[in-house]
C-alpha positions in Angstrom: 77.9 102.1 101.6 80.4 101.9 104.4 83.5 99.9 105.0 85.6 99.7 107.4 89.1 97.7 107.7 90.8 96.5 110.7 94.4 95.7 110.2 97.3 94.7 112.9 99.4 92.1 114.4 99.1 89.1 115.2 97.1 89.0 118.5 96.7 92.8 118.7 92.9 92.5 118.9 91.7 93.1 115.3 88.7 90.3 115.4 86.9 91.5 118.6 87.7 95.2 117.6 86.5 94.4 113.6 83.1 92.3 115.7 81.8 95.5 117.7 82.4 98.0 115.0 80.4 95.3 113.1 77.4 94.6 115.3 77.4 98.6 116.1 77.2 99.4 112.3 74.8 96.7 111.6 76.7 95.2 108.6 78.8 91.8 108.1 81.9 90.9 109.5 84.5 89.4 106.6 87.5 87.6 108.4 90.2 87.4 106.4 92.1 85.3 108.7 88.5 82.7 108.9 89.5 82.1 105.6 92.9 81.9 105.7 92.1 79.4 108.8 89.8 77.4 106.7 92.2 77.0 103.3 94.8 75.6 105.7 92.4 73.2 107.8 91.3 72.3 104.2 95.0 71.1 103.4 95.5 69.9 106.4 98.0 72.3 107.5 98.3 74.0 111.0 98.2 77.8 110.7 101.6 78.2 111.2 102.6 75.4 107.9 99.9 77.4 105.7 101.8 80.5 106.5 105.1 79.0 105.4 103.1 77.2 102.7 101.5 80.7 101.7 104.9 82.0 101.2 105.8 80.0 98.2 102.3 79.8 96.7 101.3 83.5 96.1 98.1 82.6 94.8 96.7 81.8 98.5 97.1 85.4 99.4 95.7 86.7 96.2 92.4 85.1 96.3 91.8 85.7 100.2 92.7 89.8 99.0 90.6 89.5 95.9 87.5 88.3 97.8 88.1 91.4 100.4 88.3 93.4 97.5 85.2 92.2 95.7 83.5 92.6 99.3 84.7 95.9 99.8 83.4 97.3 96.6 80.1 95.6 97.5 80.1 97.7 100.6 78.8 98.0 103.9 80.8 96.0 105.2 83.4 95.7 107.9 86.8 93.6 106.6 89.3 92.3 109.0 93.0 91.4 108.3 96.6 91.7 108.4 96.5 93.3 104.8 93.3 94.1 104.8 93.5 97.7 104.7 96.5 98.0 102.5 94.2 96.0 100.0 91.0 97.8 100.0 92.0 101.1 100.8 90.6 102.5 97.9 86.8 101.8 98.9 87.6 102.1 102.2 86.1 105.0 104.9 87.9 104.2 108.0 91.1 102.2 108.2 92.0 101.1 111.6 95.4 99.7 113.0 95.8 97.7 116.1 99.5 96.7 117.5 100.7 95.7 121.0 104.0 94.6 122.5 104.9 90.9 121.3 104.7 89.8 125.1 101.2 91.2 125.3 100.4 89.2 122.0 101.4 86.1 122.8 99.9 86.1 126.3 96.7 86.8 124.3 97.0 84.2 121.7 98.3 81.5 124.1 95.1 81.9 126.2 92.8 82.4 122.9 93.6 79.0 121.9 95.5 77.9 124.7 98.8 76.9 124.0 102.5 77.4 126.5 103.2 81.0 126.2 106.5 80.3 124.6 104.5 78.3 121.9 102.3 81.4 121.4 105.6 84.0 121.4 107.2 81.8 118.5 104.0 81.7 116.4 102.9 85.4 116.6 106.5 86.7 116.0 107.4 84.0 113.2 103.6 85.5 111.6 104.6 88.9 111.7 107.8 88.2 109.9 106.2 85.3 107.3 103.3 87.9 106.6 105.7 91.0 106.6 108.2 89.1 103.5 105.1 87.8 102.1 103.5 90.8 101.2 106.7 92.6 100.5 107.4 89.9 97.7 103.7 89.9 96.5 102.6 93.1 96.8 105.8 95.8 97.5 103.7 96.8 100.8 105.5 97.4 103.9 103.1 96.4 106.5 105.6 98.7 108.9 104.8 101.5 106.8 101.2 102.8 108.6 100.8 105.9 106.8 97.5 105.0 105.3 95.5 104.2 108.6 93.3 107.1 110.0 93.5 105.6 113.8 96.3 103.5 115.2 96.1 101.9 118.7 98.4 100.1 120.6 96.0 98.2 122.8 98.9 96.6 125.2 97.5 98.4 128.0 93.5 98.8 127.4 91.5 96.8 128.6 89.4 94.9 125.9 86.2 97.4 126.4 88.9 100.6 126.4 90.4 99.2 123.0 86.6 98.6 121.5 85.1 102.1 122.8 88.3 103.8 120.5 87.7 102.4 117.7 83.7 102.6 118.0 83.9 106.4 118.8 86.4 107.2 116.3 84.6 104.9 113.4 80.9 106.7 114.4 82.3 109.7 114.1 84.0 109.5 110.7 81.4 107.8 109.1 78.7 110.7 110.9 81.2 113.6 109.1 81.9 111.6 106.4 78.3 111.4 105.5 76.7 114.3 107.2 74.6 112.2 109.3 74.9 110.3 112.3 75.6 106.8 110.9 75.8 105.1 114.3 
């Protein structure tokens, strides 16, 4: 029964990193931030008013963590998120963190969905500080606090395939130890 969590920044890669371990491991892919994405399309909020909307409804945040939770226990499963991996650590085998520079983030998210690269710098560093009180208030977590990852990459400098290959190589061969067989 694997899991996996991907945790980071905004813009540090945790979607297409989450996606290979995914299709590697041959189980689901659970998107905390698809959700997220979907509750605020839902109130017809941009991501960026749900965030700020999020921070006054606490709610919102507990039923996207209690559905990666419920997943988690489920298992086999790879769940991706900015809390992610505080939330499910529990029934979690391999907790991965990805970060990068906010320069390198915001270049990354302005082309993702193609916005002015100042646009893009606002929104990912007004996230990181929206999410980073948000789950302080809700939750006491500090997500500066990275003690309870077991690989952290900053993936400012690798290339997208560099990034992936890390945190393929590292997942296979925790799981493989982990469960005395070679899982992937």
């Amino acid at each position: 029964m694997v899991v996996v969590a991907v945790s980071g920044q905004p813009g540090s890669g945790k979607t297409t990193i989450a996606r290979e371990i995914a299709r590697v491991l041959k189980v689901p892919l659970v998107s905390s931030g698809t959700l997220f994405r979907e509750m605020a399309t839902k109130m017809g909020m941009d991501f960026l008013e749900f965030h700020k909307y999020a921070e006054s409804n606490p709610e919102i945040d507990k039923s996207v963590d209690t559905a990666a939770v419920e997943r988690a226990k489920a298992g086999n499963v790879v769940l991706e998120g900015h809390l992610t991996a505080w939330v499910v650590r529990p029934y979690a085998d391999v907790c991965i963190y990805l970060k990068a520079s906010p320069e390198v983030r915001a270049r990354r998210v302005a082309l993702r969905d193609g916005k002015s690269l100042e646009e893009a710098y606002r929104e990912v560093t007004e996230r990181e500080e929206l999410n980073r009180r948000r789950y302080l208030a809700i939750y006491g977590i500090d997500i500066k606090d990275l003690s309870i990852f077991d690989l952290v990459v900053d993936t400012s400098f690798l290339s997208v395939n560099d990034a992936v290959r890390i945190s393929v190589d590292f997942t296979c061969t925790t799981l493989s130890f982990k469960y005395s067989k070679k899982v992937c």
